[in-house]
N, C-alpha and C positions, 0 to 999 in steps of 0.2 A: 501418353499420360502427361499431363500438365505438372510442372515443376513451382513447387510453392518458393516464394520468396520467403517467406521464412523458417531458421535453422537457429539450432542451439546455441549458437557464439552472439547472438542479437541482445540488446538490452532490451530491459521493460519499454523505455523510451522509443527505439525503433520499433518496436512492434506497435505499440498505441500511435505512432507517427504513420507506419506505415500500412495502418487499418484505413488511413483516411478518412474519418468519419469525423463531424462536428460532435462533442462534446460538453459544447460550452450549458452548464449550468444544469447539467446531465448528475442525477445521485447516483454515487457508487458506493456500495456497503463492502467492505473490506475484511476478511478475519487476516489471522497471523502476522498483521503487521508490525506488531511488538516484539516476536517473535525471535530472537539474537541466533544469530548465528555461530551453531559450535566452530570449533578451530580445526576440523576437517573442511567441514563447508567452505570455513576464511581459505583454507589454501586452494582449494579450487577456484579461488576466483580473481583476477589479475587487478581488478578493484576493487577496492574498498573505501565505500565513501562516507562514510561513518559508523559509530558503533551502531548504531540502530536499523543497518542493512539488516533485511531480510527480503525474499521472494514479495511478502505483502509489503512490507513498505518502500519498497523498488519499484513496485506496482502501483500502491495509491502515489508516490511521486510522479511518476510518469502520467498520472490521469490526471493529476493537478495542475503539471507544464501543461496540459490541454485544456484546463479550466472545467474541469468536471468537478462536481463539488464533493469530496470523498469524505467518507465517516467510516474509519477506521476502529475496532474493537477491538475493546482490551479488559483484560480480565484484573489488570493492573492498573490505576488512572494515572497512577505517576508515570509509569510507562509510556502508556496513551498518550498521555503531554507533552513527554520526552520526545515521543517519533513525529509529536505535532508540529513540535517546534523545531524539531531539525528541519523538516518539510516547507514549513512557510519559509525557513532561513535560506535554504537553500535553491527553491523555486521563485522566492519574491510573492508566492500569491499564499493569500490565508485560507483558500477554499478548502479547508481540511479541519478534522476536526472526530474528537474520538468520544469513542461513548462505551458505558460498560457492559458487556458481557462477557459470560465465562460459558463455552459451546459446551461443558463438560455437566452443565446443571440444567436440568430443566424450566428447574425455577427462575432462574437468571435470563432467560430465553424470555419468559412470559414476563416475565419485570423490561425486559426490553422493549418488545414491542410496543407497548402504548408509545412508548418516548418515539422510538423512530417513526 
């Protein structure tokens, strides 16, 4: 049986790293990456690299250090902005960028899609 190289203790960033794939200029549509993390989550995790960690937005950064162009959803725009702006701050690239929906409406679904 073949042994995968990747395991639980891996960041977003290893793993998009270590997919190997070109990226550059590749759309990624993103949910939960507004998303905060409770304060069980916070302790499970040995970093914290700002308020606006979560699984999605650990994710859309990691696709942004590889220059993919992510659009990230949020049901919140302030939010949305919030997690934008940590991302460009923190990566140096602006390829991000957030748009509204709320996966809990249907209607909000169909207001989306024209825009994406």
């Amino acid at each position: 049986m073949a042994t995968s190289m990747f395991h639980g203790k891996l960041t977003a960033l290893e793993v998009v790293q270590g997919l190997n794939v070109k990226l550059n200029g590749k759309v990624v549509l993103i949910t939960g990456a507004t998303s905060a993390m409770n304060s069980e989550s916070i302790k499970n995790f040995k970093r914290i690299l700002s308020p606006y960690q979560s699984i999605g937005s650990e994710t859309a950064r990691a696709l942004v250090s590889v220059n993919a162009h992510v659009i990230i959803t949020a049901r919140d725009m302030n939010k949305g902005a919030q997690v934008v702006e940590d991302i460009q701050k923190s990566t140096g690239n602006n390829n991000v960028e957030a748009m509204e929906m709320d996966l809990t409406s249907l209607q909000s679904l169909r207001n989306f899609l024209p825009q994406f």
